[in-house]
SEMARVO-361320 format. One record per residue: x, y, z of N, C-alpha, C in turn. Coordinates in steps of 0.2 Angstrom, whole numbers, padded with zeros to 4 digits, always signed. Example, Ala and Ser with C-alpha at 12.3 -4.5 7.8 and 13.67 -1.06 7.14 Angstrom:
REM SEMARVO-361320
+0066-0028+0039+0062-0022+0039+0066-0016+0039/+0064-0011+0035+0068-0005+0036+0064+0000+0039/
REM end
This chain:
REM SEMARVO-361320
-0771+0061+0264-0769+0057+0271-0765+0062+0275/-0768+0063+0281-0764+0067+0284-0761+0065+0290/-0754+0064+0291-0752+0061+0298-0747+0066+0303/-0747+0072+0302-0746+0074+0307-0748+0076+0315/-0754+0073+0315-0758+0074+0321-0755+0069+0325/-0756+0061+0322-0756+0056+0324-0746+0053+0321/-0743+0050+0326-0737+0047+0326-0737+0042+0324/-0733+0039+0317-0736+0033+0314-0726+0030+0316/-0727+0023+0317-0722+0021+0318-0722+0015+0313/-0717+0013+0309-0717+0005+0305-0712+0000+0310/-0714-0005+0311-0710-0010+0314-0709-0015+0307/-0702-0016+0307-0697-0020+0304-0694-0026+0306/-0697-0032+0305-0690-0038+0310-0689-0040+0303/-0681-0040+0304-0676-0041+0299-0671-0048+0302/-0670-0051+0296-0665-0057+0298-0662-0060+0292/-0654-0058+0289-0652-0060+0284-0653-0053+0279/-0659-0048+0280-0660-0044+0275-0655-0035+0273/-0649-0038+0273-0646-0034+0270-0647-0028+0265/-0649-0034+0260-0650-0031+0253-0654-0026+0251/-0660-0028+0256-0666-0025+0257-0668-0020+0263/-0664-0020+0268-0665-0014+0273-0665-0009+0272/-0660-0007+0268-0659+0001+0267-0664+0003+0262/-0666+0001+0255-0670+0002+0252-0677+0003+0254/-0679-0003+0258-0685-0003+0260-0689+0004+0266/-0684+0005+0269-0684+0009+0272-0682+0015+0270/-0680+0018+0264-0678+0024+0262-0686+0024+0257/-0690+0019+0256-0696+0018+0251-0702+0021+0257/-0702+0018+0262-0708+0019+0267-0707+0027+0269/-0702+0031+0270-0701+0037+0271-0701+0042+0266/-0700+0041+0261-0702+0042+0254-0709+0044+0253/-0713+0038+0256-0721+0037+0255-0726+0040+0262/-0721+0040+0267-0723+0042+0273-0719+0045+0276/-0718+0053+0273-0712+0056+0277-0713+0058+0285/-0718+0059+0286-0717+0060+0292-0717+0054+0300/-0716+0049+0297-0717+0042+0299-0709+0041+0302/-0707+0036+0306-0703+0032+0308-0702+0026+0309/-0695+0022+0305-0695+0015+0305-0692+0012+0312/-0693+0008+0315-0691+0002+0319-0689-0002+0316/-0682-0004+0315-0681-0012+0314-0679-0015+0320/-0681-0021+0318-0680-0024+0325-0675-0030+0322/-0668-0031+0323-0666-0036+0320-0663-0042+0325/-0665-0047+0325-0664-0054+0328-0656-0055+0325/-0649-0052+0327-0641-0054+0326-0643-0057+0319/-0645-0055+0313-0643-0057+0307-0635-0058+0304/-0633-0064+0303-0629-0066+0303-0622-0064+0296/-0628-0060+0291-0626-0057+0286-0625-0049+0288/-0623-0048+0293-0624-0038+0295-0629-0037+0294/-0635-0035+0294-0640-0033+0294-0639-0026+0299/-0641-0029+0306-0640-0023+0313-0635-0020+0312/-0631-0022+0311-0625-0017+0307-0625-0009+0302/-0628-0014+0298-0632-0010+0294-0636-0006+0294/-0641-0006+0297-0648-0003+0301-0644+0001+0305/-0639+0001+0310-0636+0007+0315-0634+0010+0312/-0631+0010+0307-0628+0016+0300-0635+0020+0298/-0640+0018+0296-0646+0021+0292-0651+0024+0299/-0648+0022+0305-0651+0026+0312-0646+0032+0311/-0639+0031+0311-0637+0036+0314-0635+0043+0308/-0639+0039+0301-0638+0044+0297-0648+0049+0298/-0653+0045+0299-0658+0047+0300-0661+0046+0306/-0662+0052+0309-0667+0054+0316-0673+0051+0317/-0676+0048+0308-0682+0043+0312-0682+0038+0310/-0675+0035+0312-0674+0027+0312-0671+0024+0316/-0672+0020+0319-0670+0017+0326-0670+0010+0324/-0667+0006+0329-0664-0001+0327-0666-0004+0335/-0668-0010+0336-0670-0014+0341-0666-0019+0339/-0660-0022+0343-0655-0027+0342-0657-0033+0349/-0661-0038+0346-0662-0044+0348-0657-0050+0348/-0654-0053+0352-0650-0057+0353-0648-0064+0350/-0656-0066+0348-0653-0071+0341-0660-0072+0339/-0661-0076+0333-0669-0078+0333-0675-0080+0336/-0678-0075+0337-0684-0081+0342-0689-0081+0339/-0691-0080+0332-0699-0081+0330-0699-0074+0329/-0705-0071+0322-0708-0069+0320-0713-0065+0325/-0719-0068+0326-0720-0067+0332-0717-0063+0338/-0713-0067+0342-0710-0062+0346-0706-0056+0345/-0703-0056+0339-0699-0050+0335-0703-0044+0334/-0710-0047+0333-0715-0039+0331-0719-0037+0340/-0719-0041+0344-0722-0039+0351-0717-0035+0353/-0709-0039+0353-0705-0032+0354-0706-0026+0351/-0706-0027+0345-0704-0021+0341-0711-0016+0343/-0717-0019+0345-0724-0017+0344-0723-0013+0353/-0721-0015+0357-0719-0013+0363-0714-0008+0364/-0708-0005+0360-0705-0003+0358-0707+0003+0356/-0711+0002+0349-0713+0008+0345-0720+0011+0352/-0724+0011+0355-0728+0012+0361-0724+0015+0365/-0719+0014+0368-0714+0018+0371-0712+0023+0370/-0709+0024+0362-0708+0030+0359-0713+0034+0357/-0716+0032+0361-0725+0035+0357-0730+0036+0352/-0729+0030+0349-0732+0027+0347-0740+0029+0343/-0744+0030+0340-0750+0033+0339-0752+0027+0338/-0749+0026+0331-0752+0020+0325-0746+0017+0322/-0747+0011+0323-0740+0004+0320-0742+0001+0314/-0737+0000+0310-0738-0003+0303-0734-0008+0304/-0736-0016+0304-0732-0021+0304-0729-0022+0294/-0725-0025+0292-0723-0026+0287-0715-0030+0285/-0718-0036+0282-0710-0035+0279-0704-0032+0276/-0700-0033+0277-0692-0028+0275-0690-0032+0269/-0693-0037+0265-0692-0039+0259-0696-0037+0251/-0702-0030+0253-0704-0028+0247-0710-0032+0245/-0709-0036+0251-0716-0042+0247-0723-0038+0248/-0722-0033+0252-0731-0029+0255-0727-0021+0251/-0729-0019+0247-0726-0014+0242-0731-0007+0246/-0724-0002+0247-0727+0003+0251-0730+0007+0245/-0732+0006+0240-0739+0010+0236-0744+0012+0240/-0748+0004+0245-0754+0004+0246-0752+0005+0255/-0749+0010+0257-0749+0012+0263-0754+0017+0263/-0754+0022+0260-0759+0029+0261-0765+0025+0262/-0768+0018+0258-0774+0016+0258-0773+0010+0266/-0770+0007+0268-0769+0004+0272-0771+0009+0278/-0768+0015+0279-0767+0020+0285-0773+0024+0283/-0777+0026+0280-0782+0029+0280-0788+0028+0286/-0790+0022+0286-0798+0022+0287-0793+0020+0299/-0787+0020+0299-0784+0021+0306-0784+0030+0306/-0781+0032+0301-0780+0039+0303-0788+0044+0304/-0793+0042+0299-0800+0044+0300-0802+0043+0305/-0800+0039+0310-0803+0034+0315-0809+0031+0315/-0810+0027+0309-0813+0021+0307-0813+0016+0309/-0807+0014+0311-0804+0006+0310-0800+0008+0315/-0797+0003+0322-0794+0000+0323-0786-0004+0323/-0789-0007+0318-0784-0013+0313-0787-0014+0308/-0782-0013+0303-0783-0012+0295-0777-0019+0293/-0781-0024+0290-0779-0028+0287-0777-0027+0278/-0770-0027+0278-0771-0028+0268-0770-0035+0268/-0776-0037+0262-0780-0042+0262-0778-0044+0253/-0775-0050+0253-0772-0050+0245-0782-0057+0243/-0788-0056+0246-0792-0059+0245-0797-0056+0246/-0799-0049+0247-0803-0047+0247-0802-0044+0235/-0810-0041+0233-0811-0039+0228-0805-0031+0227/-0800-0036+0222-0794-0028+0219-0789-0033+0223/-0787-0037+0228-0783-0042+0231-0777-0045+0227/-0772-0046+0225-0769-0050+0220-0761-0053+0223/-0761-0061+0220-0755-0063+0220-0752-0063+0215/-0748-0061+0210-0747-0063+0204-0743-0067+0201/-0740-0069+0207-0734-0073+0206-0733-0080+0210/-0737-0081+0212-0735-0087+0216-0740-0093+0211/-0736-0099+0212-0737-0106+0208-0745-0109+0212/-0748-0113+0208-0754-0116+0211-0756-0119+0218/-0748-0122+0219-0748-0127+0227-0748-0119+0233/-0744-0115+0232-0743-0110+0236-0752-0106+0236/-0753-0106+0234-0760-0103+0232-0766-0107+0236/-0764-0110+0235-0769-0118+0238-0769-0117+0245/-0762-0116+0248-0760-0118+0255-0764-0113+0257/-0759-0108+0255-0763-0101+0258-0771-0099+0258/-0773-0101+0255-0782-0100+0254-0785-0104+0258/-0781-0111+0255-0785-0117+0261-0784-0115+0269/-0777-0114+0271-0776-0112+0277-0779-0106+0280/-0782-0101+0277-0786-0096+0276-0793-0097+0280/-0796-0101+0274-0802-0103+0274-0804-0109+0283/-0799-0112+0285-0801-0115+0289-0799-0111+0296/-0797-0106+0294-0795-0103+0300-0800-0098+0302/-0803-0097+0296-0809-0093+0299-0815-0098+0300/-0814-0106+0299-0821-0109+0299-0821-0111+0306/-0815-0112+0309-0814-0114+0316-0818-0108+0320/-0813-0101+0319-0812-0096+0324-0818-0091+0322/-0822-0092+0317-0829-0088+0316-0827-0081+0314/-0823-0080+0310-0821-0075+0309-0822-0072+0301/-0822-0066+0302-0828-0066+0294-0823-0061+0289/-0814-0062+0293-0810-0058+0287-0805-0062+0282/-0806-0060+0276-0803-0064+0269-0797-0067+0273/-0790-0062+0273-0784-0065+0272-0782-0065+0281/-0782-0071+0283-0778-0070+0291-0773-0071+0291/-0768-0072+0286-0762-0073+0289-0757-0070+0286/-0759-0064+0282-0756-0058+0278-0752-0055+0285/-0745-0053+0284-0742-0048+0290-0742-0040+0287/-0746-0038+0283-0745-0033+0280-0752-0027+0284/-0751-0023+0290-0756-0021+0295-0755-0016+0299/-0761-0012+0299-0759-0005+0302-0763-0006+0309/-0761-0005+0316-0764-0005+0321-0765+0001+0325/-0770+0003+0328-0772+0009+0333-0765+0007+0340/-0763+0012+0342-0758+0007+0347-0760+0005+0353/-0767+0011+0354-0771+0007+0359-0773+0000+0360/-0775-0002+0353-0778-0008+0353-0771-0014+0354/-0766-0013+0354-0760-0016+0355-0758-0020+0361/-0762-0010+0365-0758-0011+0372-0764-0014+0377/-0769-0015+0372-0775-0019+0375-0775-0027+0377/-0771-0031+0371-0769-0039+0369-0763-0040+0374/-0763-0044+0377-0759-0047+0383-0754-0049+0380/-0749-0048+0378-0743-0049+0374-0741-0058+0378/-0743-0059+0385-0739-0064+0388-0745-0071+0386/-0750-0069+0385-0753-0074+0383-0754-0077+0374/-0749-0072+0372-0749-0073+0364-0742-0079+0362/-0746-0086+0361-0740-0090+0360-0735-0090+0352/-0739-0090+0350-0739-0091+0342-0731-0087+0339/-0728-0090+0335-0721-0087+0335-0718-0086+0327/-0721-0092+0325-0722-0088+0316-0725-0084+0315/-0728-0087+0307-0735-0087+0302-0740-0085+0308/-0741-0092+0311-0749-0089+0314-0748-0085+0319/-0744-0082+0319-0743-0075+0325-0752-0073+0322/-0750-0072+0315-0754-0066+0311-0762-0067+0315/-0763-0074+0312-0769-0078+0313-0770-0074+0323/-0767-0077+0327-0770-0076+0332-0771-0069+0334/-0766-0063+0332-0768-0057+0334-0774-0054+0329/-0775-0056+0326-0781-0054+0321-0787-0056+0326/-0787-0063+0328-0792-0068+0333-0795-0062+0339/-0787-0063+0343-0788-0058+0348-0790-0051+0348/-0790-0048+0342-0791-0042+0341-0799-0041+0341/-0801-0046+0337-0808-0046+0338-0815-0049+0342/-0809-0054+0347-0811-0055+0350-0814-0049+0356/-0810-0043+0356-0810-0037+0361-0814-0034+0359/-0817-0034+0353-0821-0029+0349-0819-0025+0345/-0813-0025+0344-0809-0019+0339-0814-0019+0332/-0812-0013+0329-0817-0012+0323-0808-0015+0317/-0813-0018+0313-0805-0021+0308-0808-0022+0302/-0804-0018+0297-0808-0015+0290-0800-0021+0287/-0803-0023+0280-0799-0025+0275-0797-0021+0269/-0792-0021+0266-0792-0016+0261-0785-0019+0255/-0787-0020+0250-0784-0023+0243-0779-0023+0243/-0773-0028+0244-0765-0026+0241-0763-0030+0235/-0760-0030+0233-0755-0034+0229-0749-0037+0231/-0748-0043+0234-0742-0045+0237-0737-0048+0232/-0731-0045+0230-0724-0047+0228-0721-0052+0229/-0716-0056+0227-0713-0060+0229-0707-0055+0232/-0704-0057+0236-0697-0053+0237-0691-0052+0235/-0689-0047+0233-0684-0044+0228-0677-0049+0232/-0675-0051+0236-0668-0052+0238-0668-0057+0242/-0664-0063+0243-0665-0069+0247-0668-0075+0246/-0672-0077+0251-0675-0083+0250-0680-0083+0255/-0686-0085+0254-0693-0086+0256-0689-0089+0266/-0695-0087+0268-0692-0089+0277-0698-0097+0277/-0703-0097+0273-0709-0102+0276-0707-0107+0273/-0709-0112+0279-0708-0120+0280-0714-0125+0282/-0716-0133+0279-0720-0133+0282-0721-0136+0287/-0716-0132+0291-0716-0133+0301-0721-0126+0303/-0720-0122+0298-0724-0115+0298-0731-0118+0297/-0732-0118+0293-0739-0121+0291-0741-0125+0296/-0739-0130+0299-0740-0136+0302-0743-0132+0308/-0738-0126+0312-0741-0123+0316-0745-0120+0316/-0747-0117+0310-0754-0112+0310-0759-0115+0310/-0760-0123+0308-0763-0129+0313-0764-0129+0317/-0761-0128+0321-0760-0131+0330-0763-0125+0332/-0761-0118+0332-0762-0113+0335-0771-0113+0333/-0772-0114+0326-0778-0111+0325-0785-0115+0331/-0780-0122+0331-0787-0127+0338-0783-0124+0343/-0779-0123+0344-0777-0121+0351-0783-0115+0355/-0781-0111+0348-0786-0104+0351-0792-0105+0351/-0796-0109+0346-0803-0110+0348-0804-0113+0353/-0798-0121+0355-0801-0123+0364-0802-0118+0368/-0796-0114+0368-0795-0108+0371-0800-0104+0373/-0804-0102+0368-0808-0098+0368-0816-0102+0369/-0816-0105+0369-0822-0112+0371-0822-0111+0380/-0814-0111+0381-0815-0113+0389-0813-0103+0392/-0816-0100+0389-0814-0093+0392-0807-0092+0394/-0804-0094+0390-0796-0091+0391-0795-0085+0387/-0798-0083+0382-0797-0077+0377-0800-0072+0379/-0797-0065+0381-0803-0061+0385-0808-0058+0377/-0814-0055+0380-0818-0052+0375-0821-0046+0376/-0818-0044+0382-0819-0037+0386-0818-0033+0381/-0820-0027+0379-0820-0019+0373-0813-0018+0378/-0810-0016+0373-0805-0012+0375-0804-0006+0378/-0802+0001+0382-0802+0004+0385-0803+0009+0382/-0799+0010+0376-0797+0013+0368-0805+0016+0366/-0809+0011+0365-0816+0011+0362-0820+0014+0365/
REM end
């Protein structure tokens, strides 16, 4: 895998994640040395940005985005993804800073981007080689069920939508109207994957193994779920009445 040509940036929203930033991030440059992290931290009330200014000012490719207090998931990765585009950006890897998306499977997640394959690469814990190994029955359920309707609504023909584990072209980034994306959790996911292909992007799935996370406590609620409902009709009215554009992107 070769990334010298191309400038890979990882965006990080961190909130509470102490325990977990510094390692996480000493793991992805380990695996991706020529890459740069982005944290983007919403005032974590445990230091967190504190912490992350230390790990910027000891490494030249780590920079910190200090967000003023919580506002969603969602909105934490548009900044962060607006952000890393500024610094110049080639290619963005959205991911947790909790271990749960395991930087093993980056070379393969960043491949079929860096070939110029794909677009947007999805790691898909439900494609064939896809694995959860730890989560209990009901959590399994949700996830699949909520999966499965989301593509039956929005016609959409990839396993996992609501995985935040995703390498994107930056072009196809700066293509998606950030001001029309409402979604602010979970179905952030759901809807920028919607939108993505709604544009034509080419978007390849590729096998991961999601972990539960090493430090803390789970952020999903089912007010999260309940949204990934809402949003998912939302966007199909939406895109029923031409509100979703479908134009190719500029990139393409």
């Amino acid at each position: 895998m070769s990334t010298a040509r191309q400038r890979i940036w990882f965006v990080l929203p961190t909130y509470n994640e102490r325990d977990n930033v510094r390692p996480i991030t000493e793991a992805i440059l380990a695996t991706v040395p020529e890459a740069s992290v982005l944290i983007v931290d919403d005032n974590s009330p445990d230091g967190t940005g504190a912490l992350a200014d230390e790990i910027a000012a000891e490494r030249p490719n780590v920079a910190v985005l200090h967000r003023e207090a919580k506002q969603g998931l969602g909105r934490a990765y548009l900044d962060g993804f607006c952000s890393a585009a500024a610094r110049g950006a080639d290619v963005i890897v959205q991911m947790d800073a909790d271990f749960s998306h395991p930087v093993r499977f980056l070379p393969a997640l960043l491949e079929p981007i860096l070939a110029g394959q794909a677009d947007l690469v999805l790691g898909s814990r439900y494609v064939p080689g896809g694995q959860i190994p730890r989560w209990n029955p009901v959590r399994r359920f949700i996830s699949k069920g909520g999966g499965r309707f989301a593509r039956l609504v929005l016609r959409l023909p990839y396993r996992d939508l609501t995985g935040g584990f995703k390498a994107w072209r930056s072009g196809l980034l700066e293509s998606i109207d950030s001001d029309a994306v409402h979604a602010g959790g979970y179905a952030f996911q759901i809807e920028m994957t919607f939108r993505a292909h709604r544009l034509g992007a080419r978007i390849q799935e590729v096998p991961i193994t999601f972990e539960e996370r090493r430090e803390g406590a789970s952020k999903m609620t089912s007010a999260i779920v309940l949204e990934a409902f809402k949003v998912v009709l939302a966007l199909r009215w939406a895109a029923a009445r031409g509100q979703v554009p479908v134009a190719k992107p500029s990139h393409m």
